[in-house]
C-alpha positions as CSV (number, residue, x, y, z in Angstrom):
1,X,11.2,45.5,-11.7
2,X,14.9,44.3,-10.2
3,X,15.4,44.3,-6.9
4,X,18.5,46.2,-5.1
5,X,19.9,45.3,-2.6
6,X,22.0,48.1,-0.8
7,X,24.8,45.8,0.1
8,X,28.6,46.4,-0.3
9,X,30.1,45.5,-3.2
10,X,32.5,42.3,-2.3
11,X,35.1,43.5,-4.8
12,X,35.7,46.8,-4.0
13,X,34.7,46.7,-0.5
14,X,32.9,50.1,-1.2
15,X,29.1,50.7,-0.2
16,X,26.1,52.8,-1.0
17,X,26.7,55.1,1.2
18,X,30.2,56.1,-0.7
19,X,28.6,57.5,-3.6
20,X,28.7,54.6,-5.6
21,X,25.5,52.9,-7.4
22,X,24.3,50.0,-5.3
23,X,24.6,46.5,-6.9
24,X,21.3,45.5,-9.2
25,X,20.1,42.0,-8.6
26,X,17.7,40.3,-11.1
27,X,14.5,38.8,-9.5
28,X,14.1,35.4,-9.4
29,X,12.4,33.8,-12.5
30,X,8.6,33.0,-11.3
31,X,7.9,29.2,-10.6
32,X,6.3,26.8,-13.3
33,X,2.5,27.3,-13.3
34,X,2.5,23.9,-15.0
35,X,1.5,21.2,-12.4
36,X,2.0,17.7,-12.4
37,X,-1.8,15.9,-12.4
38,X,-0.9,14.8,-8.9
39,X,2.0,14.8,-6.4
40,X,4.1,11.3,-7.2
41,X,5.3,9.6,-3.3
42,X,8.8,9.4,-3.7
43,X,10.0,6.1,-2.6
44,X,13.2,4.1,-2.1
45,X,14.8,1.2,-3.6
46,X,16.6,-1.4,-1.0
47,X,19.7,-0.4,-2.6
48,X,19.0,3.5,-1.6
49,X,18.5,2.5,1.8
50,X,20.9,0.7,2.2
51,X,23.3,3.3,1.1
52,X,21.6,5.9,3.3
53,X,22.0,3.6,6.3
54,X,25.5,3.1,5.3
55,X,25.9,6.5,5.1
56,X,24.8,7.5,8.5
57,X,26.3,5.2,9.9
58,X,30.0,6.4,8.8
59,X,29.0,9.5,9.8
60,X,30.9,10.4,12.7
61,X,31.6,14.5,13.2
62,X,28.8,16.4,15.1
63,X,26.2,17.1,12.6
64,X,26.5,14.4,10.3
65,X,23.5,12.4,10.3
66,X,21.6,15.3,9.9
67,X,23.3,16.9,7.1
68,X,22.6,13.4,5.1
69,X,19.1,13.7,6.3
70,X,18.5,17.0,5.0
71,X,20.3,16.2,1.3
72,X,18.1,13.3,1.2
73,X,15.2,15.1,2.2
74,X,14.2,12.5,5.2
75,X,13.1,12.1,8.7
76,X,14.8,10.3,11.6
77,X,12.0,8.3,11.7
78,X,12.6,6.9,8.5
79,X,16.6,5.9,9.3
80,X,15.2,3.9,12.4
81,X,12.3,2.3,10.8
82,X,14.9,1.3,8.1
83,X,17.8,0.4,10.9
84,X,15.1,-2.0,12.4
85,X,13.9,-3.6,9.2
86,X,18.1,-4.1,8.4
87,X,18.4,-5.4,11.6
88,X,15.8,-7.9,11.8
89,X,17.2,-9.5,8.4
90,X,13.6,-8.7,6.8
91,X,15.0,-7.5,3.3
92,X,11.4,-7.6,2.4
93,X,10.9,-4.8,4.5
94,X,13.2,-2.6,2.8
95,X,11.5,-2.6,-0.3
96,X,8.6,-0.1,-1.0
97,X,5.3,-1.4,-0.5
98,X,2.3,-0.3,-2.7
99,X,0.2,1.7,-0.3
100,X,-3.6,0.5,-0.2
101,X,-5.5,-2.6,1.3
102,X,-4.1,-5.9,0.7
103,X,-5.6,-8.4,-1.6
104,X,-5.6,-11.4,0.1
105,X,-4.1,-14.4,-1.9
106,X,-6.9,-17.3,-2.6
107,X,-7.7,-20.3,-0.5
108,X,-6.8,-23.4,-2.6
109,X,-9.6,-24.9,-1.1
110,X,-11.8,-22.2,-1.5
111,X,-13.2,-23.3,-4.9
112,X,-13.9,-26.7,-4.2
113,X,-15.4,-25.9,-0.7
114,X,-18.2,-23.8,-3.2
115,X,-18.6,-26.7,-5.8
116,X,-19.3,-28.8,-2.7
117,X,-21.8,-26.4,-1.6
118,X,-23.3,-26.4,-4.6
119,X,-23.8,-30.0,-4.8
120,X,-24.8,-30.5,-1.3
121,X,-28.1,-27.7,-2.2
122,X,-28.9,-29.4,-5.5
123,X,-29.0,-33.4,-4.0
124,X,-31.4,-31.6,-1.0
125,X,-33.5,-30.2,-3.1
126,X,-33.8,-33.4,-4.7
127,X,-34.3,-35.3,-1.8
128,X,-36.8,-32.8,-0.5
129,X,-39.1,-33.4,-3.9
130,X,-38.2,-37.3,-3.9
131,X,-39.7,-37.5,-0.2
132,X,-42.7,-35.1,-1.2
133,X,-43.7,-37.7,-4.5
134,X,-43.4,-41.1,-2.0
135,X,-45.7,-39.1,0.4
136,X,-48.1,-38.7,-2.6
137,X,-47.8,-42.1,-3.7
138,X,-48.5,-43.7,-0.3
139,X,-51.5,-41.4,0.0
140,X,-52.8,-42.6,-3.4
141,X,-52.2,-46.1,-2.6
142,X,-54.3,-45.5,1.1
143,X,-56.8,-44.1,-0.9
144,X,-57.1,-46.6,-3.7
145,X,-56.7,-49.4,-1.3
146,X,-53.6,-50.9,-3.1
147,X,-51.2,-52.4,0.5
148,X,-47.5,-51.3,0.2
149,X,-44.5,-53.8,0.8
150,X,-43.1,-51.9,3.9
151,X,-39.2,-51.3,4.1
152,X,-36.8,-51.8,6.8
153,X,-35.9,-48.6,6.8
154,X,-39.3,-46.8,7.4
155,X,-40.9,-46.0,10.9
């Protein structure tokens, strides 16, 4: 059903109340039930920025800033976290980052730290079974009575 609105008529200047029919509106069409999957972030290119921030910053009458803010769809926040980034010289920072934790980038020595690990475990487990056979063979030799040549390097 239309809706109607009992307003004057702008071109005749007559209203309702004159006798005349009041002016039919059509109702707005209905909104797309169709969805995207998920809600995109919008984000903004340096360039954008940059433009933005020149923009606001040309803007001199009373209202200005805030009319560019409202086209653009933005907070003040985001014109001072961009001024500071622009001002600090960190271009970086006016890029968009991908949201998320960081994935740290790899030690270069990180890889042959664990080789060295893994060598250090394998020659003490040698040692460990190298010690526990000369323990045998000295007790063998007590037993069997067979004398040793003792080393410097023994207690």
């Amino acid at each position: 059903m239309p809706m109607v609105h009992p307003q004057t008529d702008a071109a005749s200047g007559a209203g309702a109340d004159e006798g005349r029919r009041p002016k039919v509106v059509p109702a707005p069409l209905a909104a797309s039930p169709e969805l995207a999957d998920r809600p995109r972030r919008r984000t903004f290119t340096a360039q954008d920025k940059l433009r933005i921030l020149a923009e606001t910053d040309r803007a001199a009458e009373t209202g200005g800033i805030a009319a560019i803010l409202r086209r653009e769809g933005l907070y003040s926040s985001n014109l001072t976290d961009w001024r500071r980034a622009r001002d600090a010289g960190v271009i970086s920072g006016l890029n968009p980052v991908k949201r998320g934790p960081k994935i740290a980038e790899p030690n270069p020595l990180a890889a042959d730290n664990a080789r060295l690990q893994q060598d250090n475990a394998r020659l003490s487990l040698r040692l460990t079974r190298a010690e526990a056979i000369i323990d045998i063979q000295k007790k063998v030799a007590a037993l069997l009575g067979i004398p040793l040549a003792s080393t410097d390097n023994e207690p």
